[in-house]
Each structure stands twice: as structure tokens, then as C-alpha cells.
Backbone as CSV, one residue per row, in Angstrom:
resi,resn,N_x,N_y,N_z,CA_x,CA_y,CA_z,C_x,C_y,C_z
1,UNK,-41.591,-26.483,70.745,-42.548,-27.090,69.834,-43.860,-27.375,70.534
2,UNK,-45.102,-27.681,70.159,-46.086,-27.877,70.431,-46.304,-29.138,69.535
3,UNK,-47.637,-29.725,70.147,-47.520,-31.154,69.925,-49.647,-31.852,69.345
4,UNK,-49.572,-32.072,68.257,-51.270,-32.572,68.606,-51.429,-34.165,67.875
5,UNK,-52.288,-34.689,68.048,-52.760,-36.032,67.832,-53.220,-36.559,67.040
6,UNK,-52.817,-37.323,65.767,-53.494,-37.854,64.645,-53.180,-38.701,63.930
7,UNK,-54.320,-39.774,63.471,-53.767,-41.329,63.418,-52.728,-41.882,63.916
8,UNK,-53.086,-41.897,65.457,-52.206,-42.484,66.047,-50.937,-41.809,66.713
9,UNK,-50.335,-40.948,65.687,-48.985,-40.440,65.910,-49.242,-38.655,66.596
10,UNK,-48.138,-38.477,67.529,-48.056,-37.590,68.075,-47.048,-36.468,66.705
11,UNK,-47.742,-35.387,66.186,-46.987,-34.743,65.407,-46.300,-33.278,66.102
12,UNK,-45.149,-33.085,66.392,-44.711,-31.646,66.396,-44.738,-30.707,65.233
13,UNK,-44.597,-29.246,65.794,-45.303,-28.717,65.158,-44.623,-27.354,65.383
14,UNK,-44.451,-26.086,64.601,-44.146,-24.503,65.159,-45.420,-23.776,64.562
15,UNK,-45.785,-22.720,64.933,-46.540,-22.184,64.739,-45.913,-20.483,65.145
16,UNK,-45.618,-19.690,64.155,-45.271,-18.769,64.541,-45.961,-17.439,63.208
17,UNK,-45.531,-15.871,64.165,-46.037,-15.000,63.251,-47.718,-14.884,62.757
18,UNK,-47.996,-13.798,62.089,-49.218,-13.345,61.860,-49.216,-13.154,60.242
19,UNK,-50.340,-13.421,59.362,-50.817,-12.871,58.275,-51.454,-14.080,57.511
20,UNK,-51.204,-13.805,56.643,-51.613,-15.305,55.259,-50.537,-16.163,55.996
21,UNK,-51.485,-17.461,55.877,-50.851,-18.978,56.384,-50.144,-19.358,55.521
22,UNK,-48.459,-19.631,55.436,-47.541,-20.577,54.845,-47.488,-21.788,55.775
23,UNK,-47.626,-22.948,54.978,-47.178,-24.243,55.791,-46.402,-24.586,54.825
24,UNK,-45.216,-25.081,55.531,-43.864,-25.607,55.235,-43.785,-27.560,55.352
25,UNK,-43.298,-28.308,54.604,-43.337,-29.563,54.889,-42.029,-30.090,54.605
26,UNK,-41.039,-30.601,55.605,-39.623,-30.754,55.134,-39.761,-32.115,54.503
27,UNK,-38.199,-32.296,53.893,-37.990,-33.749,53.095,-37.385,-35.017,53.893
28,UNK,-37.322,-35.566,53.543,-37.019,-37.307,53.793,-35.605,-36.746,54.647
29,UNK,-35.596,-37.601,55.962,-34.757,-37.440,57.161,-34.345,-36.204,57.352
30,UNK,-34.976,-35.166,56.895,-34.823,-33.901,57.647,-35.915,-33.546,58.704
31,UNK,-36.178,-32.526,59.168,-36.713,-32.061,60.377,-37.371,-30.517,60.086
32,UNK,-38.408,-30.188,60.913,-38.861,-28.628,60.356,-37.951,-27.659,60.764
33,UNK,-36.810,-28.060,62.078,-35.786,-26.521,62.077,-34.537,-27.031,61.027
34,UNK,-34.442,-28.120,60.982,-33.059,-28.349,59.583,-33.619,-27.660,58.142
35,UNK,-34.772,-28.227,58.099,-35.326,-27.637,56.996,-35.934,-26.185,56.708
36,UNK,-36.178,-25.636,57.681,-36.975,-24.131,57.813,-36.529,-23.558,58.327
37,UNK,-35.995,-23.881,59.870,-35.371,-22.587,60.358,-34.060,-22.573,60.520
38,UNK,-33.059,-23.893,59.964,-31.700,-23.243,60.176,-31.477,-22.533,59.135
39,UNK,-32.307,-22.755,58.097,-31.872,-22.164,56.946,-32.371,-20.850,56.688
40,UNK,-33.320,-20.340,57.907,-33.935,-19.138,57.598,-35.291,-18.757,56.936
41,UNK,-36.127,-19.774,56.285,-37.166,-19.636,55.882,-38.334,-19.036,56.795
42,UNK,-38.218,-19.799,57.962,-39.099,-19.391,58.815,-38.931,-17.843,58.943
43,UNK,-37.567,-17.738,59.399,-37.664,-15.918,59.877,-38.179,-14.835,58.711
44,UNK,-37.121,-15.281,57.452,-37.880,-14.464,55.886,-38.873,-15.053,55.832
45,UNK,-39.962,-15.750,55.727,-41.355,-15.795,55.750,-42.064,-14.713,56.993
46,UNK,-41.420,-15.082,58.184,-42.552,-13.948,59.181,-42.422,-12.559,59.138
47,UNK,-40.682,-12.260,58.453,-40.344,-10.845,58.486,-40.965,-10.694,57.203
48,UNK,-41.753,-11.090,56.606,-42.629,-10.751,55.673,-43.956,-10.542,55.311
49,UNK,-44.261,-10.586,56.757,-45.640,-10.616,57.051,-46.722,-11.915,56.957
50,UNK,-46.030,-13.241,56.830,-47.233,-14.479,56.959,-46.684,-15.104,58.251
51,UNK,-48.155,-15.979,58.363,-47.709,-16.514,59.777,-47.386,-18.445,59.211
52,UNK,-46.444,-19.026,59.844,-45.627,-19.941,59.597,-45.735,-21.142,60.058
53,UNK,-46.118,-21.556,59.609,-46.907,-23.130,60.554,-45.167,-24.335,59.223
54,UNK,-44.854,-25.309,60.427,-44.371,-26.229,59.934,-44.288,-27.032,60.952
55,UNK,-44.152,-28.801,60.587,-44.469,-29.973,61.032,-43.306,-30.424,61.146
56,UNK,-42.908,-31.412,62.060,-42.054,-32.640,61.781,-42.870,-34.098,61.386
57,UNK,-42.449,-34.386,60.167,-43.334,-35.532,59.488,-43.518,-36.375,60.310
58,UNK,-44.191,-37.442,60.442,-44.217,-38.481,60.975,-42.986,-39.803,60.521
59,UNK,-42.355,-40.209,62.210,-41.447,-40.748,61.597,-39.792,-39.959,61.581
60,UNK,-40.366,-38.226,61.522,-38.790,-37.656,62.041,-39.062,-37.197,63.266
61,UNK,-37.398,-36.082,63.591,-38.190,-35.258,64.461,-38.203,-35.686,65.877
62,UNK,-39.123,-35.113,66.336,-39.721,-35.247,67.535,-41.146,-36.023,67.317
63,UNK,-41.794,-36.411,66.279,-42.840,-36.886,66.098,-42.835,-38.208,65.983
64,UNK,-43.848,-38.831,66.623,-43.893,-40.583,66.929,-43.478,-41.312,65.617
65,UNK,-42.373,-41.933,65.808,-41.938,-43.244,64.755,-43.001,-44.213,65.031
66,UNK,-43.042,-44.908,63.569,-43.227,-46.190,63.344,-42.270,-46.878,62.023
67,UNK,-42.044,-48.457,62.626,-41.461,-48.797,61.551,-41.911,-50.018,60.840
68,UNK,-43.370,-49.612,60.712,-44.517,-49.869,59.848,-44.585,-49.301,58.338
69,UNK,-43.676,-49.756,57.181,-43.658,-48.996,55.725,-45.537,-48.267,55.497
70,UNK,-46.397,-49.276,56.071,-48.085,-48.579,55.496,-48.321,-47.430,55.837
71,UNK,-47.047,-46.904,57.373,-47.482,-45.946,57.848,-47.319,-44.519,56.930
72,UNK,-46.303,-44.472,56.108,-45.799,-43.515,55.405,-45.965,-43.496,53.664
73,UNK,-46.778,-43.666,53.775,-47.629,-43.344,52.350,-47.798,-42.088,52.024
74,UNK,-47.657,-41.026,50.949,-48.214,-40.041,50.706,-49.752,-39.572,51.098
75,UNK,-49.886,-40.305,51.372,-51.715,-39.566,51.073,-51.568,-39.908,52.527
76,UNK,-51.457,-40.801,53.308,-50.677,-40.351,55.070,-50.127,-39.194,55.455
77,UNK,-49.143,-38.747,54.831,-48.210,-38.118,55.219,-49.315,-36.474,54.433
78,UNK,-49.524,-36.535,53.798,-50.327,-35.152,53.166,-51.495,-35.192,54.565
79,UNK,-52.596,-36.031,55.128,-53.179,-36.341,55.933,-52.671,-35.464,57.350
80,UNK,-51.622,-35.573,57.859,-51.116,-35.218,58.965,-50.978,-33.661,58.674
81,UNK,-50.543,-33.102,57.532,-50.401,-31.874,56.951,-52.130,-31.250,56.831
82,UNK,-52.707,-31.823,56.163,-54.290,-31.465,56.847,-54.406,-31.213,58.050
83,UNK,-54.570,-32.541,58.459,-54.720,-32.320,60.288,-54.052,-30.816,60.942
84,UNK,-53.071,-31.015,60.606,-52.203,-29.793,61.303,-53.253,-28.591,61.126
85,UNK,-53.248,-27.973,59.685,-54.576,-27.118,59.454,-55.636,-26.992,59.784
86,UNK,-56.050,-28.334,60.229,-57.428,-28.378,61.408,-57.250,-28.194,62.538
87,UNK,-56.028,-28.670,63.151,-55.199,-28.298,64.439,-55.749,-26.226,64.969
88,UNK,-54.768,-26.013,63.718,-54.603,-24.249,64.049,-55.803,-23.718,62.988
89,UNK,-57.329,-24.527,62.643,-58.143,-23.473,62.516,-57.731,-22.665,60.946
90,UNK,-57.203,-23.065,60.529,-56.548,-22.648,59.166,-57.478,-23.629,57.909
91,UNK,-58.722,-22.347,57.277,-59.184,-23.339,56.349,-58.416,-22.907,54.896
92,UNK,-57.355,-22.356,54.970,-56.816,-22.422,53.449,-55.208,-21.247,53.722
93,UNK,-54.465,-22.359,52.843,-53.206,-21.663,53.479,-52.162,-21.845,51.936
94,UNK,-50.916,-21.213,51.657,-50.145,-21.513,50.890,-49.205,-22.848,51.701
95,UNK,-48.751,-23.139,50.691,-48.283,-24.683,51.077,-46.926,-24.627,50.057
96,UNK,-45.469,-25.004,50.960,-44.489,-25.160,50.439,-43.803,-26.437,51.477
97,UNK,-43.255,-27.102,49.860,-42.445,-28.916,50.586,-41.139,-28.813,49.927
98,UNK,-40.188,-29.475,50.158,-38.865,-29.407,49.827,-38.651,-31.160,49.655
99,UNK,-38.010,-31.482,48.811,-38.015,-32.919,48.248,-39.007,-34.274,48.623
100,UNK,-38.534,-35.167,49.297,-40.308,-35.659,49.879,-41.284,-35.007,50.181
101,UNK,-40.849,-33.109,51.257,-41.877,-32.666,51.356,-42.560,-32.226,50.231
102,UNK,-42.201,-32.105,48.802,-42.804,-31.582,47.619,-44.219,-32.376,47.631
103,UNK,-43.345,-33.582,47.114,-44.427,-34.743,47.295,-45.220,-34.794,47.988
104,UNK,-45.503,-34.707,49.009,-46.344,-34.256,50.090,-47.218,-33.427,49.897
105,UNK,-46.299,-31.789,49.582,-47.720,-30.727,49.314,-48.360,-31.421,48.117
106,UNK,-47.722,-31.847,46.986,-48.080,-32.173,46.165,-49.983,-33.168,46.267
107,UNK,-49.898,-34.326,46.650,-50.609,-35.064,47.382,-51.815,-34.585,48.422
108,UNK,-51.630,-33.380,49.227,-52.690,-32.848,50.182,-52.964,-31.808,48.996
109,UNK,-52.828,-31.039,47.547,-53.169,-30.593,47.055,-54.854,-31.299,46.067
110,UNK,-53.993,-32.349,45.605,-54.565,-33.576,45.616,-55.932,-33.820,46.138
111,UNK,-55.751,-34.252,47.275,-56.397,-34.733,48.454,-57.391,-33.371,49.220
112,UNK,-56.994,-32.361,49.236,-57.429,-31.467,49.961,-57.031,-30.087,49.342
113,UNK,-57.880,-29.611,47.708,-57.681,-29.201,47.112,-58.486,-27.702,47.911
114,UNK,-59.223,-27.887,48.264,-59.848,-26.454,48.803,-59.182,-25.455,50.005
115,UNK,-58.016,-26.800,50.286,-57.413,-26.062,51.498,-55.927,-25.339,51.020
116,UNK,-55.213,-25.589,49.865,-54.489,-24.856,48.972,-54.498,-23.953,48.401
117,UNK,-53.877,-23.012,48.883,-53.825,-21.728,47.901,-52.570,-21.283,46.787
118,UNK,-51.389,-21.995,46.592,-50.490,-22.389,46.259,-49.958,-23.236,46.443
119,UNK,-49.043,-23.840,45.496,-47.973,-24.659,45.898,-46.486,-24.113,45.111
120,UNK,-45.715,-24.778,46.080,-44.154,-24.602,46.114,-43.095,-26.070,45.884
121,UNK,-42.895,-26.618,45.050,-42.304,-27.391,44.664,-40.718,-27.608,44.868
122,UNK,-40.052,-27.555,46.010,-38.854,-27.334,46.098,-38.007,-28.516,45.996
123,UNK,-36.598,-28.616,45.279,-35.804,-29.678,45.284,-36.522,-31.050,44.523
124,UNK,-37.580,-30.475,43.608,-38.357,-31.848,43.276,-38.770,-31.492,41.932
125,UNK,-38.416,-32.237,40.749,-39.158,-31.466,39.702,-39.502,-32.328,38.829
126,UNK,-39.587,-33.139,37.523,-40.022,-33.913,36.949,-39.521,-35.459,37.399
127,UNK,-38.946,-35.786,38.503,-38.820,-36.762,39.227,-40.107,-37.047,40.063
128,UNK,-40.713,-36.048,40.422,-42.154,-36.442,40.743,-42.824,-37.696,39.933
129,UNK,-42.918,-37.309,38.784,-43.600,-38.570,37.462,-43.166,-39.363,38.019
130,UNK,-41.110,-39.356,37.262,-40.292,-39.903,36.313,-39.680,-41.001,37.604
131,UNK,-39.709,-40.204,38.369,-38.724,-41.463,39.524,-37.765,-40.701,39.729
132,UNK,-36.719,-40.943,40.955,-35.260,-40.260,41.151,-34.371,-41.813,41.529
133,UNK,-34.786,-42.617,41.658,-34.127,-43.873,41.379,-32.835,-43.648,42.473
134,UNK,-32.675,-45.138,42.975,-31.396,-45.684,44.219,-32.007,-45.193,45.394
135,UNK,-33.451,-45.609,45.319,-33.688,-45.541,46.896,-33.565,-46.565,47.789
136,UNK,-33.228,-47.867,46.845,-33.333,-49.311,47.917,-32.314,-48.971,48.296
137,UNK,-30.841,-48.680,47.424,-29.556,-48.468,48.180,-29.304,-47.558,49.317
138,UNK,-30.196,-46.288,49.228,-30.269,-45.428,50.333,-30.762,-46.310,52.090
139,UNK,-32.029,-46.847,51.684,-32.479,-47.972,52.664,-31.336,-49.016,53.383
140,UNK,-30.744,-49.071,52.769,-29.511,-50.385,52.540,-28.546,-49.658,53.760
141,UNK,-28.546,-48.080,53.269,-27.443,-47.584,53.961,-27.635,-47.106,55.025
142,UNK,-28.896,-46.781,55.349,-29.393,-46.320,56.370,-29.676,-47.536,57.682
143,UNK,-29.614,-48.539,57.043,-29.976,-49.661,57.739,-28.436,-50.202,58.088
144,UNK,-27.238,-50.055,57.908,-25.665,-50.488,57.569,-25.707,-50.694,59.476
145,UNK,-24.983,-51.541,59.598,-24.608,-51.409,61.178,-23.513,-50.377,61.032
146,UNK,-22.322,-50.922,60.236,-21.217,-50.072,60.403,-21.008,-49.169,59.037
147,UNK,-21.261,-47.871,58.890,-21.301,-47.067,57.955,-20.290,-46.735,57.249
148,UNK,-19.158,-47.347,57.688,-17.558,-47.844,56.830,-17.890,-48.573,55.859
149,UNK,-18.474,-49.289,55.827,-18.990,-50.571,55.193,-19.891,-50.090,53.822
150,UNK,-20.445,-48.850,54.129,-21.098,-47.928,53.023,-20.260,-47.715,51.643
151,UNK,-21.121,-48.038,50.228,-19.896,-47.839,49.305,-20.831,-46.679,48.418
152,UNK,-21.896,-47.001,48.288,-23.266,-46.245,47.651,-22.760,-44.438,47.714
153,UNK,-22.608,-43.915,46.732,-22.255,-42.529,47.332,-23.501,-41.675,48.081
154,UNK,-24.811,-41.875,47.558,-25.606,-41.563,47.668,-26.587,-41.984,49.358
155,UNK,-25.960,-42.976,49.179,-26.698,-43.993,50.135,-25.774,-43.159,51.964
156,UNK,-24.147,-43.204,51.447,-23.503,-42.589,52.482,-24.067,-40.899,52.421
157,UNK,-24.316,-40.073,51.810,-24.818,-39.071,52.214,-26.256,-38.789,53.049
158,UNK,-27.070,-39.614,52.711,-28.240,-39.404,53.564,-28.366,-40.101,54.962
159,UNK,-27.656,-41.326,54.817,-26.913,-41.994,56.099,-26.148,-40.493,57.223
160,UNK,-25.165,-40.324,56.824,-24.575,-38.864,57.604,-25.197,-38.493,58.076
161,UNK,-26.322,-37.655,56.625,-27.349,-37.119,57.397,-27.908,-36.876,58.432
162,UNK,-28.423,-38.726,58.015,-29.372,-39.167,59.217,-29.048,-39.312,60.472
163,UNK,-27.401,-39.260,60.427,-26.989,-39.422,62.006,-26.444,-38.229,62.400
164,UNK,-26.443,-37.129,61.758,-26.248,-36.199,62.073,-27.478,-35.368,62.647
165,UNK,-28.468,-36.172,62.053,-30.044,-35.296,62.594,-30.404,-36.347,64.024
166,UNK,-29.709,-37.321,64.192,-29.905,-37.865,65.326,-31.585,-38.839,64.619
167,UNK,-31.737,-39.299,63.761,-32.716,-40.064,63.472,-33.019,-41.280,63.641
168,UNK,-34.056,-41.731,63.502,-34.794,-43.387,63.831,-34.412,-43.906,62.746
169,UNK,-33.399,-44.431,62.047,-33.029,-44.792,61.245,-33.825,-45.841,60.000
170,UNK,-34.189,-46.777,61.407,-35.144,-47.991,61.135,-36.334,-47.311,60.524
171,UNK,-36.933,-46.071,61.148,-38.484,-45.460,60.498,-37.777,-44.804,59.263
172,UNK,-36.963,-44.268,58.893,-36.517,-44.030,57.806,-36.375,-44.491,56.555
173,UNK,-35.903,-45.836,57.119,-36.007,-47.190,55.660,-37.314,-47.646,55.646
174,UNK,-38.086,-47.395,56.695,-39.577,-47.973,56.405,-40.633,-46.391,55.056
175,UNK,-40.150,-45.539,55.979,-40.752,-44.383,55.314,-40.089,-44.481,53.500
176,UNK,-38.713,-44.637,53.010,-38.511,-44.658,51.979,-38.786,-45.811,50.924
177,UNK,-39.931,-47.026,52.025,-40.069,-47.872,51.347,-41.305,-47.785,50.425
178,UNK,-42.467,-46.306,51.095,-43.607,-46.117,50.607,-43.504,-44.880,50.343
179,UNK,-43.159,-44.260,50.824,-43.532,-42.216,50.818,-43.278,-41.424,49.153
180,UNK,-42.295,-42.849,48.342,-41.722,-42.003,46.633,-42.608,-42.444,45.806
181,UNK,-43.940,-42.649,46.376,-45.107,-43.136,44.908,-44.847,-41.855,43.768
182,UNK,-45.182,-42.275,42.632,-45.017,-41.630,42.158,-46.579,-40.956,41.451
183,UNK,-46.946,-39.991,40.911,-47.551,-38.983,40.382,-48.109,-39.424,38.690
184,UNK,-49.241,-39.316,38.264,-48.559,-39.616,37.042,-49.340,-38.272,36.264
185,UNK,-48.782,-38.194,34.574,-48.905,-37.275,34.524,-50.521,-36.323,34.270
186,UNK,-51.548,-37.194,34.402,-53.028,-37.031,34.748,-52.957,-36.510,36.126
187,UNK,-52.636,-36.951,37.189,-52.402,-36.440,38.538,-52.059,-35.142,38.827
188,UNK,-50.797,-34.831,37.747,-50.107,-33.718,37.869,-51.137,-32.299,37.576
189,UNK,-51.612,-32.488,36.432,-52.613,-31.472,35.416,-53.891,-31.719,36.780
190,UNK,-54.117,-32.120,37.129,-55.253,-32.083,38.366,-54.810,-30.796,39.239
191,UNK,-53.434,-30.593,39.400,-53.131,-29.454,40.556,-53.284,-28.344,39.937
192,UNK,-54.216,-27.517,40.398,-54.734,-26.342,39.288,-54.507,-24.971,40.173
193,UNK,-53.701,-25.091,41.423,-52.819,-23.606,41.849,-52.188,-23.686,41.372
194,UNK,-51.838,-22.329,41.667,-50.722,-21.414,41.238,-49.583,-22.499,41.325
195,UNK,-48.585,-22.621,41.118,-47.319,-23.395,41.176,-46.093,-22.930,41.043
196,UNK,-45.349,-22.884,42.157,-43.656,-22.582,41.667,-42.720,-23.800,41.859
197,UNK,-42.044,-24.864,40.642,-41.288,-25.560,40.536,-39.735,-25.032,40.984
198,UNK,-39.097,-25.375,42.048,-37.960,-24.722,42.237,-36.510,-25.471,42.409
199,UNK,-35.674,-25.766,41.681,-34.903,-27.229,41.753,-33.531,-26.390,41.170
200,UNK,-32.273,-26.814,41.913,-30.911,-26.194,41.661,-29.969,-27.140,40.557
201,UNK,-29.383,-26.457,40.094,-29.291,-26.613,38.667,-27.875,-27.768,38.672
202,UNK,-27.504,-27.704,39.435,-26.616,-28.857,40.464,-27.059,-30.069,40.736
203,UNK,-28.686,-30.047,41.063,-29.329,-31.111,41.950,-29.311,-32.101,40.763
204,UNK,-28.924,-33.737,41.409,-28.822,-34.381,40.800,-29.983,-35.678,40.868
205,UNK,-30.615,-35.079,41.970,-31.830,-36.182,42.566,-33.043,-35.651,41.809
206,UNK,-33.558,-34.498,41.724,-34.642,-33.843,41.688,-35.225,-34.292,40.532
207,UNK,-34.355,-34.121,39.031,-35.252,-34.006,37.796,-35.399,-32.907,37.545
208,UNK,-35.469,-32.453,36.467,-35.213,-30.718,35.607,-36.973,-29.962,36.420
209,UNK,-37.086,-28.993,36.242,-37.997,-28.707,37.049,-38.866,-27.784,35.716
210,UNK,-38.450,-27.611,34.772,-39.352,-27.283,33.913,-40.631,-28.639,33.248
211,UNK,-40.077,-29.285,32.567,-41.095,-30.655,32.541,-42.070,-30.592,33.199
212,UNK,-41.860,-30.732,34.723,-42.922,-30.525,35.454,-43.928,-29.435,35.656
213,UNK,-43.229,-28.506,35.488,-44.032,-27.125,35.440,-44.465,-26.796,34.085
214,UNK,-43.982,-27.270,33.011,-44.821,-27.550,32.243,-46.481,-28.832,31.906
215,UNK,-46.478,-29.754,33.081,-47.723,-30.456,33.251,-48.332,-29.905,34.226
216,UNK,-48.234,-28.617,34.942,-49.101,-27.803,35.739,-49.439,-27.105,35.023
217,UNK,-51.064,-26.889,35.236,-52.111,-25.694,34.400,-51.204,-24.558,34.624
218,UNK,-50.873,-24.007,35.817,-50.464,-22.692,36.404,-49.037,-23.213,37.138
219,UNK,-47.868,-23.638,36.481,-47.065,-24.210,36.800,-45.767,-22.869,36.414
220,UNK,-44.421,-22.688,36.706,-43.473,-22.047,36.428,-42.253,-22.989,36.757
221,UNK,-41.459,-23.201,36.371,-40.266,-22.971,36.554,-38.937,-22.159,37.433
222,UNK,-38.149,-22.296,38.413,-37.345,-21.295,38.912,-36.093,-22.204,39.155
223,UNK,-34.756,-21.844,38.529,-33.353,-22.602,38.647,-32.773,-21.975,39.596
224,UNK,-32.283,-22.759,40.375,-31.606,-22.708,41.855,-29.892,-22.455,41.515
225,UNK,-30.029,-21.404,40.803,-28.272,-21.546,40.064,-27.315,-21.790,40.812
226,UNK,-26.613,-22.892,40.316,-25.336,-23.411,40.884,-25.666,-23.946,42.242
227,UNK,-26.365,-24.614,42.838,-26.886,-25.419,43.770,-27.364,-26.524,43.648
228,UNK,-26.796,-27.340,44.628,-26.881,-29.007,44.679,-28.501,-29.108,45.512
229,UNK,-28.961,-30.697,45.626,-30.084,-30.436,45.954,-29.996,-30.458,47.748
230,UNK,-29.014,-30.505,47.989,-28.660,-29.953,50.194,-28.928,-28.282,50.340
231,UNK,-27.947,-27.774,49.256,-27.811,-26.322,49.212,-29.328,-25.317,48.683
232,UNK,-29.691,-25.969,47.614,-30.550,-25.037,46.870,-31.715,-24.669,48.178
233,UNK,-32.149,-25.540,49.067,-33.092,-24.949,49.804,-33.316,-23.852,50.664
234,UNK,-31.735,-23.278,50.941,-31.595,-22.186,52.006,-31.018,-21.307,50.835
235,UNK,-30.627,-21.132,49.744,-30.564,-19.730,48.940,-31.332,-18.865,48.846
236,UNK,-30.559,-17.776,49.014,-31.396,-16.190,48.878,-31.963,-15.988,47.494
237,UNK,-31.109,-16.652,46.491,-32.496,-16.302,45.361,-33.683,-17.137,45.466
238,UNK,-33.668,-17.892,45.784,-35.219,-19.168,45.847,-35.546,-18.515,46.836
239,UNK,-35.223,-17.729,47.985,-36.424,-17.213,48.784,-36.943,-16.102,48.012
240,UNK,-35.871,-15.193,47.287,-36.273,-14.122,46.947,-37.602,-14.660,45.659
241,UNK,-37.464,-15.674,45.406,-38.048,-16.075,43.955,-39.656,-16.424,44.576
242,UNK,-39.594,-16.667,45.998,-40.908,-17.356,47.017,-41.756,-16.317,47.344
243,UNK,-40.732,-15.584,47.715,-41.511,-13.765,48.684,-42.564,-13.194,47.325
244,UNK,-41.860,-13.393,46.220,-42.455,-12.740,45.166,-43.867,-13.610,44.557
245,UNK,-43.280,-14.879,44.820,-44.557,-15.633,43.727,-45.802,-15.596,44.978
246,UNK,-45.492,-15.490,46.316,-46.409,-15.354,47.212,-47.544,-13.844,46.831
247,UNK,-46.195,-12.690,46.823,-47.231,-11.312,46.710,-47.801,-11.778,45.319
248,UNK,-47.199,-12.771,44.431,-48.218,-12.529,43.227,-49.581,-13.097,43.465
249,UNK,-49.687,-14.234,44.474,-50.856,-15.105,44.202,-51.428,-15.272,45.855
250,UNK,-52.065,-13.747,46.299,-52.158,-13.867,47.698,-53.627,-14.280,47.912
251,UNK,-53.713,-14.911,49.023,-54.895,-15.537,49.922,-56.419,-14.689,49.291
């Protein structure tokens, strides 16, 4: 990984491959190789000719914790995703996030509309607005001394997770105390790329992903068939569904 400097926090970073810029932004207690490259995105993105920039958020990762909730605000966390682009010299790139990271591209679209050339909506779909609700309990669980003690079903899965990714646990409950603002639907109709909504038809966190892609000017729809929202992100049809909406709407 490579490493650069902004507000404060030290962000890691990959940078790989040549062509049109994809930046990748993973979700809440994941990491950019849990999220991108165990699952293969990274490699089907470069064996496809773009070059691949992804972050570890602030807060996961290898990138400086704080367990400061102000620190992890959306329009923070989209911020560092800029930066990065100023980092590698990149004044306009496609942009794909996977559940918090949605939110995220979502937000630097927002925020830094000239530097978007798409967006990719993954694992996130009219829960953007609407809410995905039981995040204090997730906090609750993540914070548990003894994770026996966990009854929350929800709360014990991202807990696992989190100790399975080896995470700051503590920056975790701070990050989920600010990072799920929500969108509203004036906000939404503001994002005027291209858009692919992509959410598995399983996922029970996300929110239907048409709704939403119906309050995007240039919004679509794509069902992650028969996938929960862990699974849907590394399926071969949602990449195959990515490779394509990319050649449709290139740089």
C-alpha cells in the first residue's frame, strides 16, 4: 500500500493498472482488499483496461483511527476520496462504493461534482433516503466486551466481521455514529451522472434499489439475484453488469 496525508489522517491507498480512472470506496468495517480485491474487482477492473485506485476509509484499514464520531461524517469521508484524486493527479474518474461506501460516492458526487464521471451504487439502494435502521444495536455490539453476550442478530454479524478484519472497534462505533446521514430526496435528483443502483435481492439492509434509481435523473436499477448484502458484492453478474455500464458511459 502507499500512504498520503489529509486532515490529519494518514490514508492508505492501491493504485494499480492503466486507462480511465475507477475509484473504488469500501463499506462500514470493511477494508479496500476485503472489499476489492478479495473479491476480485480490482483484477476484473484492470483486466479490463482501467486503472484502479481504492482507499482504506478513515478509521479502517491501515488508515489512522480516530474515535472522534465528528471525524466520520460523509462529506469527511467523500473529502478523503477527493483528496486521494488530488493525491494521483486524477481530475475526473468513475467512482464506485459498496454500502457506506455508496454513501460516500454518493456525497463526493455531491460535493465534487466535476470530478465524477459515474456513479455505482452498490449494496445501497433506497435506504440511502429511507434509513436501514439498528445501527445503535450494531454500535452496542461492536462495543460488547464479551461477544457471547451478543443477542442482536445483526449487531453479531458485523461484530465477527469486525474481528475478523482485525478492526478498531472503538473507531467503528464512533464512525457508525455519524457516517449514515441520510440523503434526502432533493439531494438525490442533484446527482446528474450516469448511475448504476446495484443491491441483491436477498439484501436485507440495503432497501429495494429501484426507488432510488428512480430519484436519479440518469439512474438504473440492477438485482443482485439471490444474494445477501455480504455476497452480492463479489458476483460475476454485478461485475458483468459494471464492465458494461462503464463501456456505456466512458470518460
Amino acid at each position: 500500500m502507499q500512504f498520503f496525508s489529509h486532515d490529519s489522517f494518514d490514508i492508505g491507498f492501491i493504485d494499480e493498472g492503466e486507462g480511465d480512472p475507477v475509484l473504488l470506496i469500501h463499506g462500514f468495517a470493511s477494508t479496500h482488499f476485503v472489499n476489492w480485491v478479495a473479491t476480485g474487482w480490482v483484477k476484473t477492473l484492470r483486466d479490463a483496461g482501467y486503472r484502479v485506485a481504492a482507499l482504506d476509509n478513515r478509521g479502517h484499514g491501515r488508515s489512522t483511527k480516530s474515535h472522534d464520531p465528528e471525524a466520520y461524517t460523509p462529506e469527511k469521508l467523500a473529502s478523503d476520496a477527493a483528496a486521494l484524486l488530488d493525491h494521483l493527479d486524477i481530475p475526473r474518474a468513475h467512482v464506485m462504493g459498496y454500502s457506506m461506501g455508496a454513501r460516500i460516492t454518493a456525497f463526493l458526487a455531491l460535493t465534487n461534482p466535476e470530478r465524477v464521471a459515474t456513479v455505482v451504487f452498490g449494496g445501497l439502494g433506497i435506504g440511502m433516503v429511507e434509513g436501514v435502521g439498528e445501527w445503535d444495536d450494531i454500535a452496542d455490539a461492536l462495543l460488547a466486551e464479551d461477544p457471547a453476550t451478543i443477542t442482536h442478530e445483526r449487531g453479531r454479524m458485523f461484530r465477527t466481521f469486525a474481528d475478523q478484519t482485525e478492526s478498531d472497534r472503538e473507531a467503528l462505533a464512533a464512525c457508525i455514529s455519524t457516517s449514515r446521514k441520510l440523503l434526502t430526496p432533493d439531494d438525490v435528483a442533484k446527482i446528474t451522472q450516469p448511475a448504476l443502483v446495484a443491491v441483491g435481492t436477498k439484501d436485507d439492509i440495503a432497501g429495494a434499489p429501484e426507488p432510488l434509481a428512480d430519484m436519479l435523473p440518469h439512474g438504473e436499477a440492477f438485482a443482485v439475484e439471490r444474494r445477501d448484502h455480504m455476497l452480492s458484492v463479489g458476483d460475476r453478474t454485478f461485475k458483468a453488469r459494471v464492465l458494461d455500464f462503464l463501456k456505456e458511459n466512458p470518460l
